[in-house]
C-alpha positions as CSV (number, residue, x, y, z in Angstrom):
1,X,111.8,5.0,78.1
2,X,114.4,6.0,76.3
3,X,116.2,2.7,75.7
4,X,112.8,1.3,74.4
5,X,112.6,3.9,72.2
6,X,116.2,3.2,70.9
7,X,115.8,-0.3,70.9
8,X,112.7,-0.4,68.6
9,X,113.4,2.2,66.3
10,X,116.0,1.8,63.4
11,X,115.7,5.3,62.2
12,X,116.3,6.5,66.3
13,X,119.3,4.4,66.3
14,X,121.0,5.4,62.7
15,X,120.2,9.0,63.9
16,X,121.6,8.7,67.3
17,X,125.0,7.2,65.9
18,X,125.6,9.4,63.3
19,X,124.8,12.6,64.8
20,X,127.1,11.2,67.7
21,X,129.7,10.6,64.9
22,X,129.4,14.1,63.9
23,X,128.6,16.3,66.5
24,X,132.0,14.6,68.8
25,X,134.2,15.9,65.8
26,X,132.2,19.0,65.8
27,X,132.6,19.6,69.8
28,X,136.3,18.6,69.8
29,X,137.1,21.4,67.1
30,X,135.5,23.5,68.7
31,X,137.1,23.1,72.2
32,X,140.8,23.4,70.4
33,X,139.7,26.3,68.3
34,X,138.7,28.3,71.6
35,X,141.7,27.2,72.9
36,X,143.9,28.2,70.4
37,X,142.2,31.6,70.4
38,X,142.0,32.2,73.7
39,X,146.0,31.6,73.7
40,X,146.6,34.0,70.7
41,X,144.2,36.3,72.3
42,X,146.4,36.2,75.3
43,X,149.5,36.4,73.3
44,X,148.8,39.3,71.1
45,X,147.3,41.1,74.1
46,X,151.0,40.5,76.0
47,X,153.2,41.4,72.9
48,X,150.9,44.6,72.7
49,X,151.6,45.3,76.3
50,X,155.5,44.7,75.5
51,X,155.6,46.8,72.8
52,X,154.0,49.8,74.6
53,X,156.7,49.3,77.1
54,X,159.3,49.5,74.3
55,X,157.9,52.7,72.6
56,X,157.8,53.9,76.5
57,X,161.3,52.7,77.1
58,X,162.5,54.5,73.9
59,X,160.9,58.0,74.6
60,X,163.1,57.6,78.3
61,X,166.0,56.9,76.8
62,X,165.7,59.5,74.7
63,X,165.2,61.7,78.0
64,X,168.0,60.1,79.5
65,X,170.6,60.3,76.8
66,X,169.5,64.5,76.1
67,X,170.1,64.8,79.6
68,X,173.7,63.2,79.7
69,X,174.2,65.1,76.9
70,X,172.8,68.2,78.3
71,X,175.5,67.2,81.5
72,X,178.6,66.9,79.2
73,X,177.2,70.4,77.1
74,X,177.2,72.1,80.7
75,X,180.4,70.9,82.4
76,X,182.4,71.8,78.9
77,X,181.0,75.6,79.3
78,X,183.9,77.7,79.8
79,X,182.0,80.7,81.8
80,X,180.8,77.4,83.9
81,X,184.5,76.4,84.3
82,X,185.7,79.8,85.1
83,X,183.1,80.8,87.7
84,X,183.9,77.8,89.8
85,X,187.9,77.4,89.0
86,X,188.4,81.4,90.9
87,X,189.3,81.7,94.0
88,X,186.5,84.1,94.8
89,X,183.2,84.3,93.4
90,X,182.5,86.6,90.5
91,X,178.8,87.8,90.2
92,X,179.1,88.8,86.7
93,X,179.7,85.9,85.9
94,X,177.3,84.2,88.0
95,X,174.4,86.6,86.6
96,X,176.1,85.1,83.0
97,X,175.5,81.4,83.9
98,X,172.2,81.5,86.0
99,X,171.3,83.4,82.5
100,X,172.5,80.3,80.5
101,X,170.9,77.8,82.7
102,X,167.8,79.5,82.1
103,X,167.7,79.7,78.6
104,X,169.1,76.0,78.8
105,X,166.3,74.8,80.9
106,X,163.3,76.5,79.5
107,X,164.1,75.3,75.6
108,X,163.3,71.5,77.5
109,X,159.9,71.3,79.6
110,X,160.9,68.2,81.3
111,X,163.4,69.8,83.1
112,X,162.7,71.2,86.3
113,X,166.0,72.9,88.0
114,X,169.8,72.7,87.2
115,X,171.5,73.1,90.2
116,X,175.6,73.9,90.1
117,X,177.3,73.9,93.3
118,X,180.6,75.0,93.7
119,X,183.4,73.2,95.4
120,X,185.1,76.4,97.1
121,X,181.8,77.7,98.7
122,X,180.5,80.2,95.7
123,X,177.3,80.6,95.8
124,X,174.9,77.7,93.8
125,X,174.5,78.4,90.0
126,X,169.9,77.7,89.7
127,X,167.4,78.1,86.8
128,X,165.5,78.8,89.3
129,X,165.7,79.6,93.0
130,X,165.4,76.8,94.8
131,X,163.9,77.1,98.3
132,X,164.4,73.8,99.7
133,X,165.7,70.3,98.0
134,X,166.0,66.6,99.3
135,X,168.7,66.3,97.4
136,X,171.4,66.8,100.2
137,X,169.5,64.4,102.5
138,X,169.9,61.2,100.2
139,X,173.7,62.5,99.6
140,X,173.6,62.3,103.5
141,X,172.3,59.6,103.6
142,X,174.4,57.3,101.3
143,X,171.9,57.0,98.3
144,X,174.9,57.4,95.7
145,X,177.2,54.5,97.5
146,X,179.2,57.3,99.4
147,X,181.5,58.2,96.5
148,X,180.9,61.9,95.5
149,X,183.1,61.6,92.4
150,X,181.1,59.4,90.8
151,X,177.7,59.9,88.1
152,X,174.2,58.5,89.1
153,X,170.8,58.9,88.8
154,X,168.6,59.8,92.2
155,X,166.0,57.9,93.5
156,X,162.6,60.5,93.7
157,X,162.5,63.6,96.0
158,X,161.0,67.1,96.3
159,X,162.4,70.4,95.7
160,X,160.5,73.4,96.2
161,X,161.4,76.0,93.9
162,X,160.1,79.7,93.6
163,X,159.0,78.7,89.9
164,X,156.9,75.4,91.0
165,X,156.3,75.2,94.2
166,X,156.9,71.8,95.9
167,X,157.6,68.9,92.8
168,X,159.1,65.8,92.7
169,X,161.8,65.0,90.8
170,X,164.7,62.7,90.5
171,X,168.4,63.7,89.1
172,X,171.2,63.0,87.7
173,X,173.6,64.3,89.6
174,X,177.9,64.4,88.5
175,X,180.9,65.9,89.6
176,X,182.4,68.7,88.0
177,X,186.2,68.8,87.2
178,X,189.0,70.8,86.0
179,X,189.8,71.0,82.1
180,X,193.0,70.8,82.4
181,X,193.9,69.2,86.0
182,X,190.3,67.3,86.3
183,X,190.2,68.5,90.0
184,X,186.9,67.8,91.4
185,X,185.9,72.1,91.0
186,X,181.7,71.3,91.5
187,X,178.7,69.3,91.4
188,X,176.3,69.2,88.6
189,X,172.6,67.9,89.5
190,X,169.8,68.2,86.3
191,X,166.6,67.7,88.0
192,X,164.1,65.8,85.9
193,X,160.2,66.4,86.2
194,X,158.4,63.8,87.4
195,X,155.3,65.0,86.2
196,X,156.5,64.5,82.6
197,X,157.4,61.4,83.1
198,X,154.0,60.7,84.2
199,X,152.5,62.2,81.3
200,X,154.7,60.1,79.4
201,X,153.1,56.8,80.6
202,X,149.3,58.2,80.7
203,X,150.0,59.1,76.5
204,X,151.4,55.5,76.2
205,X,147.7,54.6,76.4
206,X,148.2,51.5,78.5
207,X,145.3,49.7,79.1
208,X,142.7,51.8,81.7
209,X,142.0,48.7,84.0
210,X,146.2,48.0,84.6
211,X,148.7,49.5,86.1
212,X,151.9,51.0,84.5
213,X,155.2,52.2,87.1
214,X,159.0,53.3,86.6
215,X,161.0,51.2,89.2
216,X,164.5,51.8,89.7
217,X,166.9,49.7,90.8
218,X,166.3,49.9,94.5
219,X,162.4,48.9,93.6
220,X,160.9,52.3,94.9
221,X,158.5,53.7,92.1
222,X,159.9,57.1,89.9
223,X,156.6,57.5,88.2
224,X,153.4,56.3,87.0
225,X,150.4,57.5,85.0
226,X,148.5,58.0,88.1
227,X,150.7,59.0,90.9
228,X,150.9,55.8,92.8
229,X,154.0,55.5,95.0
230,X,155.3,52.3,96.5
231,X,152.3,50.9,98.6
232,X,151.0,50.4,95.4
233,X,153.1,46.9,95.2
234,X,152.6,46.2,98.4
235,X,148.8,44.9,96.7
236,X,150.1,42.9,94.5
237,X,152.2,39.7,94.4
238,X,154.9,41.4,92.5
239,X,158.5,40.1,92.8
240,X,161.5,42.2,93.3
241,X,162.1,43.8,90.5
242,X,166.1,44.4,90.9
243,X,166.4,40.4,91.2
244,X,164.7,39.9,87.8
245,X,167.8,39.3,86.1
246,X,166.2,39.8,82.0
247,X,166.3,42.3,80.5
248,X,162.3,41.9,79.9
249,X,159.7,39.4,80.4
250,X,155.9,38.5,81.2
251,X,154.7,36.6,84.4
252,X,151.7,35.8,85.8
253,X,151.2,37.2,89.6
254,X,148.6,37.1,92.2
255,X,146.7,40.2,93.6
256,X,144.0,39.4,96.1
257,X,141.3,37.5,94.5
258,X,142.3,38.2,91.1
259,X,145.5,36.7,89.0
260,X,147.2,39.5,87.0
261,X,149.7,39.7,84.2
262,X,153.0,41.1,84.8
263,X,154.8,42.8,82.3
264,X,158.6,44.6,82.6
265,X,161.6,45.9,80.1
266,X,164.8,47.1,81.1
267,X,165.9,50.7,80.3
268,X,169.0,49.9,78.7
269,X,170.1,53.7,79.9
270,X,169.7,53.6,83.3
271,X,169.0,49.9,84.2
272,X,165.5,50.9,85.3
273,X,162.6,48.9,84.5
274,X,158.8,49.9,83.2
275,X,156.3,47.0,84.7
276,X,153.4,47.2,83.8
277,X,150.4,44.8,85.3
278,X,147.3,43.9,83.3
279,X,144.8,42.3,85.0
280,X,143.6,38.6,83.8
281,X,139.9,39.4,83.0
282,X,140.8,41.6,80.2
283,X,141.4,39.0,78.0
284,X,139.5,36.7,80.0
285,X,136.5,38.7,78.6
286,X,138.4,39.1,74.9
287,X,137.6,34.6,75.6
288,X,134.4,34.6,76.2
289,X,133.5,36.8,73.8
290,X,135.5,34.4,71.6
291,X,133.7,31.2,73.6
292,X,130.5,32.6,72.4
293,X,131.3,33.1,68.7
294,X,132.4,29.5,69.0
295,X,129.1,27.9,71.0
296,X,127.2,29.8,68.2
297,X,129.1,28.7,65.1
298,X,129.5,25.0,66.4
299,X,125.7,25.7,67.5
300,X,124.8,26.2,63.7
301,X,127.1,23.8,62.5
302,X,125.3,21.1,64.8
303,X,121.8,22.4,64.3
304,X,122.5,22.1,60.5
305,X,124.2,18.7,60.8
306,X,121.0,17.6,63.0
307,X,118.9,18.7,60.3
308,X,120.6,17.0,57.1
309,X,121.4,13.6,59.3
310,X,117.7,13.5,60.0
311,X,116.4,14.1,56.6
312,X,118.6,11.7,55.0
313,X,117.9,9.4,57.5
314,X,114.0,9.5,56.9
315,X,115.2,9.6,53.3
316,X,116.9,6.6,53.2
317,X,114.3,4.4,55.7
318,X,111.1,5.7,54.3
319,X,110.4,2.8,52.7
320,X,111.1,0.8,55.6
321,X,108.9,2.8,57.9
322,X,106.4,2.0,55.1
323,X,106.9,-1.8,55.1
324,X,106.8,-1.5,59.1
325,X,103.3,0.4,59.6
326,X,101.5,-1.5,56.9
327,X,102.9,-4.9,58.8
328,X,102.0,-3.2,62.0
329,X,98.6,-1.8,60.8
330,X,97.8,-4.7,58.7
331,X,93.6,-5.9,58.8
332,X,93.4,-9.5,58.0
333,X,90.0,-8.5,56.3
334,X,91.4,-5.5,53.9
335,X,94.0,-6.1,51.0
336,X,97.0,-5.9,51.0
337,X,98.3,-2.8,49.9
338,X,101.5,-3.0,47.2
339,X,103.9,-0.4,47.7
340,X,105.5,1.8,45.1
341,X,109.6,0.2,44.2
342,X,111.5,3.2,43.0
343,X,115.2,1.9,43.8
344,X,116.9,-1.2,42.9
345,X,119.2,-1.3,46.0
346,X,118.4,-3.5,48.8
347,X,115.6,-1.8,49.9
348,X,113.8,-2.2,46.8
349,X,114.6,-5.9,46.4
350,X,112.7,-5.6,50.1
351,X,109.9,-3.7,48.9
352,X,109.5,-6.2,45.6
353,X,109.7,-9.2,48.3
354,X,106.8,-8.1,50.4
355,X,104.8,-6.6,47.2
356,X,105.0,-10.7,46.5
357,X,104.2,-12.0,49.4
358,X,101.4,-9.6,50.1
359,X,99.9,-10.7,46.5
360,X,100.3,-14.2,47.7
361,X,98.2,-13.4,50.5
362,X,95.5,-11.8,49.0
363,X,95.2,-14.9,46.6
364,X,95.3,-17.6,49.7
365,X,92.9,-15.0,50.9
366,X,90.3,-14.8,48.3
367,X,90.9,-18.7,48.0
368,X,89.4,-19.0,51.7
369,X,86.6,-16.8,51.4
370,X,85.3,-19.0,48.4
371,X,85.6,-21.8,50.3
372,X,84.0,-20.4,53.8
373,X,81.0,-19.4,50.9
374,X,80.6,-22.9,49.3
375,X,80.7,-24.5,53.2
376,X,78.0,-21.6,54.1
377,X,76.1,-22.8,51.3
378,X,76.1,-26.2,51.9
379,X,75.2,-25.8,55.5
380,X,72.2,-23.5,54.3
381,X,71.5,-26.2,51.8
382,X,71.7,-29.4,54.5
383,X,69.3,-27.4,57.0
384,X,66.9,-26.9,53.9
385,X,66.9,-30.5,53.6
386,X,66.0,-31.5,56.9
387,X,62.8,-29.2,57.6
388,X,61.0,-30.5,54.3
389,X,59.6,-27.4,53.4
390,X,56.4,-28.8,50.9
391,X,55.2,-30.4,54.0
392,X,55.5,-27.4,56.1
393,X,54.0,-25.1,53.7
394,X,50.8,-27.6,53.1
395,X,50.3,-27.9,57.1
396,X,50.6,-23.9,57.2
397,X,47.9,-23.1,54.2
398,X,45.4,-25.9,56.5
399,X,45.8,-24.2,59.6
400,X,44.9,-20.5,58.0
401,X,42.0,-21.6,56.0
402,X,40.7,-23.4,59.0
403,X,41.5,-19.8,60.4
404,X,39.4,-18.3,57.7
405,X,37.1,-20.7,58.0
406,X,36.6,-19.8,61.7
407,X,36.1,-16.5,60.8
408,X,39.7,-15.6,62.8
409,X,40.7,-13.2,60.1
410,X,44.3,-12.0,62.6
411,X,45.4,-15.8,62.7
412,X,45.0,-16.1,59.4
413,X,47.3,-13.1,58.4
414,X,49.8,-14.2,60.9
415,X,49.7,-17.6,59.4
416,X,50.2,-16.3,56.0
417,X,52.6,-13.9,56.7
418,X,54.6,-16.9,58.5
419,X,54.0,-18.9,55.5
420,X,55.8,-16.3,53.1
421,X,58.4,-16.0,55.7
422,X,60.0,-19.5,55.7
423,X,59.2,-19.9,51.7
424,X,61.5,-17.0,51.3
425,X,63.8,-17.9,54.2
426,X,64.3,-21.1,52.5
427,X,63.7,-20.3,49.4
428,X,65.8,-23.7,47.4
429,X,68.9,-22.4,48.9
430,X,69.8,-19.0,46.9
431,X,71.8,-16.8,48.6
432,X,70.6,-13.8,46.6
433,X,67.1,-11.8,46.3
434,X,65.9,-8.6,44.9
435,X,65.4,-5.9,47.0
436,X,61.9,-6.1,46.6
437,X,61.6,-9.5,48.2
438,X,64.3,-8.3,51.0
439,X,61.6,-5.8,52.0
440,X,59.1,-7.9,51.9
441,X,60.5,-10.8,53.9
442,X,60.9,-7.9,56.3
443,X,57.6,-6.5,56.7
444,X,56.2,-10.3,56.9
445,X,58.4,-10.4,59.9
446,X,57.0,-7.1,61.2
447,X,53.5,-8.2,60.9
448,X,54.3,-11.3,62.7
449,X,55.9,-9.7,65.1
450,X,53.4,-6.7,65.6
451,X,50.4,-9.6,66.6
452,X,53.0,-11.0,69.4
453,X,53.5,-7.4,70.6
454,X,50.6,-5.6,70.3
455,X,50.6,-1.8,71.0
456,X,54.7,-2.0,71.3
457,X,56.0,0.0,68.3
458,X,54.7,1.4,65.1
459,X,56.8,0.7,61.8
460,X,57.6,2.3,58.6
461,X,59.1,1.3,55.6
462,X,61.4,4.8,53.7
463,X,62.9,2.4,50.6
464,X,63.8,4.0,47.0
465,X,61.6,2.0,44.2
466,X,64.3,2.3,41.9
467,X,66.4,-0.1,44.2
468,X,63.5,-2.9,43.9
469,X,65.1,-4.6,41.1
470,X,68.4,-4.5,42.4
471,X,70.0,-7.4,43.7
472,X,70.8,-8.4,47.4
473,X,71.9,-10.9,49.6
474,X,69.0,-12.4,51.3
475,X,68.2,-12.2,55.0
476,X,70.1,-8.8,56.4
477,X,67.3,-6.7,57.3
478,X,65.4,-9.5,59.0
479,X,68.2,-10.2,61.9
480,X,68.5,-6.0,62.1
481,X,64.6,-5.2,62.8
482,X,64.6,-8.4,65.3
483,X,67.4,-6.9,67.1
484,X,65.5,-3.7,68.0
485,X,62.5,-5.2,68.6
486,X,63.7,-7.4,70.8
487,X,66.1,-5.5,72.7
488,X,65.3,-1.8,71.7
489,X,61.2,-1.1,71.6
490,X,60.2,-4.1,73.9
491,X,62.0,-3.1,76.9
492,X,60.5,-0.1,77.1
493,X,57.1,1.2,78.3
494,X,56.0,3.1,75.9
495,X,55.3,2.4,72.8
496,X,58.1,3.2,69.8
497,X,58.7,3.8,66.0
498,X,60.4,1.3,63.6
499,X,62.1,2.8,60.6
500,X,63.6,1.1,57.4
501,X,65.7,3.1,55.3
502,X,66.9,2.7,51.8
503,X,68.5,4.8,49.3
504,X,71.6,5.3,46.8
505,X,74.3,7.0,47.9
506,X,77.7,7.5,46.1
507,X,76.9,5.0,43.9
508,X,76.0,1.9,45.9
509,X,72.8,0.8,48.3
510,X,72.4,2.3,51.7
511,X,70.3,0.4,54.1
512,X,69.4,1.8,57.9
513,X,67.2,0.4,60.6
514,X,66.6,2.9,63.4
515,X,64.2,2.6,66.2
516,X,63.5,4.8,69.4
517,X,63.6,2.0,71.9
518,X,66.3,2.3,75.3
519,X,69.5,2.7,73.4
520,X,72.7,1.6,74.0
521,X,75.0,2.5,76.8
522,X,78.5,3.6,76.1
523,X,80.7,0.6,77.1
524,X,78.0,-2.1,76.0
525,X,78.7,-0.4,72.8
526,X,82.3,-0.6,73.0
527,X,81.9,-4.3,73.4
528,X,79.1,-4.7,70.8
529,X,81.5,-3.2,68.3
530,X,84.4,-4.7,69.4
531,X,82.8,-8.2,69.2
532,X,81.7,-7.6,65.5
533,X,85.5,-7.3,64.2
534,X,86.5,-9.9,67.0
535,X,88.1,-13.1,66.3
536,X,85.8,-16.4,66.0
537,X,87.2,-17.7,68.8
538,X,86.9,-15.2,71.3
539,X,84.5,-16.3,73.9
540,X,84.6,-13.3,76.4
541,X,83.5,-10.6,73.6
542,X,81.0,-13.0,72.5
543,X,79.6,-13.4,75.9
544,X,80.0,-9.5,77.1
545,X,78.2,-8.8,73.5
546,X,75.4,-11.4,74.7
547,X,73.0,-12.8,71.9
548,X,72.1,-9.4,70.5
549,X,75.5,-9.5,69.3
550,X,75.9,-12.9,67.7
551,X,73.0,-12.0,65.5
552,X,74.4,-8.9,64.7
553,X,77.7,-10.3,64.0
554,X,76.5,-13.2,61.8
555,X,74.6,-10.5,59.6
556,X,78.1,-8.0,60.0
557,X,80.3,-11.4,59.0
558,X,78.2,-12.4,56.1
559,X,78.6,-8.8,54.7
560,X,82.1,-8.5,54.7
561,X,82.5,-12.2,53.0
562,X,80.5,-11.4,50.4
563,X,81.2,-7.8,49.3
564,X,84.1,-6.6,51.2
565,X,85.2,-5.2,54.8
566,X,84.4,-2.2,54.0
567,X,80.6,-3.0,54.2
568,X,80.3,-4.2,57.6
569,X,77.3,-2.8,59.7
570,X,77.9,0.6,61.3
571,X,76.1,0.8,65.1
572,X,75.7,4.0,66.8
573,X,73.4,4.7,69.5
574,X,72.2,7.3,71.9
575,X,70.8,5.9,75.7
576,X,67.1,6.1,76.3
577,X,66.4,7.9,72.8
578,X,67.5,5.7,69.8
579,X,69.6,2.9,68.0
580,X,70.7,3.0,64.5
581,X,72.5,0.7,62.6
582,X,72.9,0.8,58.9
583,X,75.4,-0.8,55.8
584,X,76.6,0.0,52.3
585,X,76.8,-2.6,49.6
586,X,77.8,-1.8,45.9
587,X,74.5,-1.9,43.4
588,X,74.1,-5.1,41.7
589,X,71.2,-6.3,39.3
590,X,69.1,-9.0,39.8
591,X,69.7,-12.7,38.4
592,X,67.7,-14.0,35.6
């Protein structure tokens, strides 16, 4: 269906093409402008992510380098140095430096204890008391490579102190030597809250459906905005972060079902990293919400390119459309109708071309009617000439004054009305009567006709007087009242009504002849009709219409070759109640 449809429709196929031509360019800009956004969307979305790590990384540092300096402030105090250089322990001085380490610590909120131990047993210099600390057990347990002598920074632990109960922490933890000698005299350990760090990373405002972690180097988790510890990676496909050897840098992992972003930076401080994991379908979602801007812009942009190919489509080929439905609707018996050339292109010179031709026609035309009139003529004229009509008409008047004679007044009305029949019929060959003497002929037939079928119908004659002196072509009503006698009112059992109408109407003669005999049924009349307009040569409507029809179509042919096809007869018909049939021809006067 559709390929006929391409196939026989220019306009289809111009449309088809161009849209095709435009809409492909249309598509393929759209598919690399979703593409390029959905890549900048994912860009801007990891360069935000990076730079939250950075403003992270900076705050920590800061942290990191105020408590190294915070260390080296400490270790240079001189009531510090003197307390653990004696020999034996001095508690004024430890009631001194327990006061310094807590006006030292409260003045920072991040830190949780500073712990002094002393290398010749005094007892520990705290902030706060501290009840119990991990502290000893990674020392024990090799966390700071077994060297005592040098700095580093603790993996997490708890300390429970009197101040905050149980908290984790991690330190950095230094030895403390002699000014002068540098003899290992203490230990030093500055024990950062791990709840500020944490806080930290929730005020970073990383992004509520990822994840955010400190990692040190031994990839165990410090801190992170929600307390996770390290199961937390054991979820995710997330590589050993003391192997990645940048100092930052974005990878793509799997968790599960779902593909995540992976995001680290190096604290240049501590060598610790901040990864941070943001899951795909963030900006997966920032896509489709770009995806749908796009369908609906390259919608519009199609839909609007749709609607101006079309219209200058029908634009340029509505003149051909117009050449091809006149050709394809064109009636042999109706003009043909010129077409307006607005344009000098080659449509126009088209339009001009068949504007000729169809002139051409109508002349051949008109030439072939005049003709087909002169040979009716003629034939009319040769028939005339065989029946020798003052012969006929002599024998006729004989026979009704013998009928008078006899005193047989109905034969000798029949035989007069016969009489006036065939002198009009033949009537020296004209073509044309008044409509006086059309209505006459008529009712001669009906009184003829009423003697052969007595009792059958009753008739009546409805014809404007003004119309008498009109002119008309002879012998149309005649062939239309036999037709309903004949095939309408005889057939039946009761008797029916004959009616002859005539009036003007719009300026031209209107003529019906209805009677109330069977009718019509539906698909004889679809024949009937069907064999009026039908070629001359086809046989099987001229059969199916039977000879009620070839009298009808001789009167309906006659019509249309001499005033037009637009007054052809006009049946219409309702079964078992009536049959009308009726015609229009333009008012003419009568010849002198």
């Amino acid at each position: 269906m559709m390929t006929l449809w391409f196939k026989q429709s220019l306009k289809s196929k111009l449309s088809l093409l161009i849209l095709i031509a435009v809409i492909t360019p249309l598509l393929a800009t759209g598919v690399v402008s979703y593409r390029i956004a959905s890549n900048l969307t994912e860009k801007i979305e990891k360069e935000s992510g990076m730079n939250t790590l950075r403003q992270v990384s900076d705050k920590l540092d800061f942290l990191i380098n105020d408590v190294e300096t915070m260390s080296v402030f400490i270790i240079g105090q001189k009531d510090i140095q003197s307390y653990l250089e004696r020999s034996d322990a001095d508690y004024a001085l430890y009631s001194q430096n327990v006061a310094f380490l807590m006006n030292l610590a409260s003045s920072k909120t991040y830190i949780s204890n500073i712990t002094i131990t002393s290398s010749r047993g005094h007892p520990a210099l705290y902030n706060t008391t501290v009840l119990h600390s991990g502290l000893p057990e990674l020392q024990a347990s090799g966390a700071n490579g077994g060297d005592p002598d040098v700095k580093w920074w603790t993996p997490p632990y708890e300390n429970k102190t009197t101040d905050d109960g149980i908290a984790k922490v991690f330190s950095l933890v230094r030895p403390i030597r002699d000014m002068s000698k540098f003899k290992r005299i203490g230990e030093l350990a500055i024990s950062i809250d791990i709840a500020e760090v944490r806080r930290m990373l929730q005020d970073a405002g990383w992004n509520a459906s990822g994840q955010l972690w400190l990692i040190n180097q031994d990839n165990r988790i410090v801190a992170s905005p929600s307390g996770e510890d390290a199961a937390a990676l054991q979820g995710l496909s997330v590589p050993d972060v003391s192997r990645l050897g940048d100092s930052e840098g974005v990878m793509n992992i799997k968790g599960g079902r779902d593909s995540n972003t992976l995001l680290y930076y190096t604290l240049p401080a501590l060598g610790w990293k901040l990864v941070g994991v943001i899951p795909t379908r963030i900006y997966t979602a920032q896509n489709k919400y770009v995806l749908t801007l796009t369908a609906y812009a390259i919608g519009l942009a199609a839909l609007l390119a749709v609607v101006l190919v079309l219209y200058f489509i029908t634009w340029v080929t509505r003149p051909l459309a117009k050449i091809s439905k006149k050709l394809k609707d064109i009636n042999p018996e109706e003009p043909v109708t010129r077409i307006e050339v607005k344009s000098s292109d080659e449509i126009g010179m088209l339009l001009h071309s068949y504007n000729k031709l169809g002139d051409r026609i109508q002349r051949l035309k008109s030439q072939l009617q005049e003709h087909e009139a002169k040979k009716k003529e003629v034939d009319i004229q040769a028939l005339q000439a065989q029946i020798h009509p003052h012969f006929l008409y002599n024998t006729l008047s004989s026979i009704q004054w013998n009928a008078l004679m006899n005193k047989d007044r109905q034969t000798a009305e029949m035989v007069g009305a016969l009489s006036d029949f065939l002198r009009f019929s033949l009537n020296d060959g004209k073509e044309y009567c008044t409509v006086q003497q059309e209505v006459s002929h008529a009712q001669n037939y009906i009184r003829i006709m009423s003697r052969r079928f007595q009792d059958k119908f009753d008739s009546a004659f409805f014809v404007d007087p003004t119309l008498h002196s009109h002119s008309i072509l002879k012998l149309l009503l005649q062939p239309l009242i036999e037709n309903s006698i004949m095939h309408g009112l005889q057939k039946q059992k009761k008797k029916g009504s004959l009616f002859v109408f005539g009036e003007c109407r719009d300026g031209a003669m209107t003529f019906v002849v209805e009677d109330t005999g069977i009718g019509i049924d539906a698909d004889k009349l679809v024949k009937l009709r069907r064999h009026l307009t039908a070629p001359d040569d086809a046989e099987d409507d001229r059969a199916a219409a039977g000879k009620s029809g070839y009298g009808l179509r001789s009167v309906h042919r006659r019509l249309q070759l001499h005033y037009g096809a637009g007054s052809g007869l006009q049946i219409d018909s309702d079964p078992g109640v009536r049959t009308r049939i009726s015609f229009q021809i333009p008012i003419q006067e009568a010849n002198a």
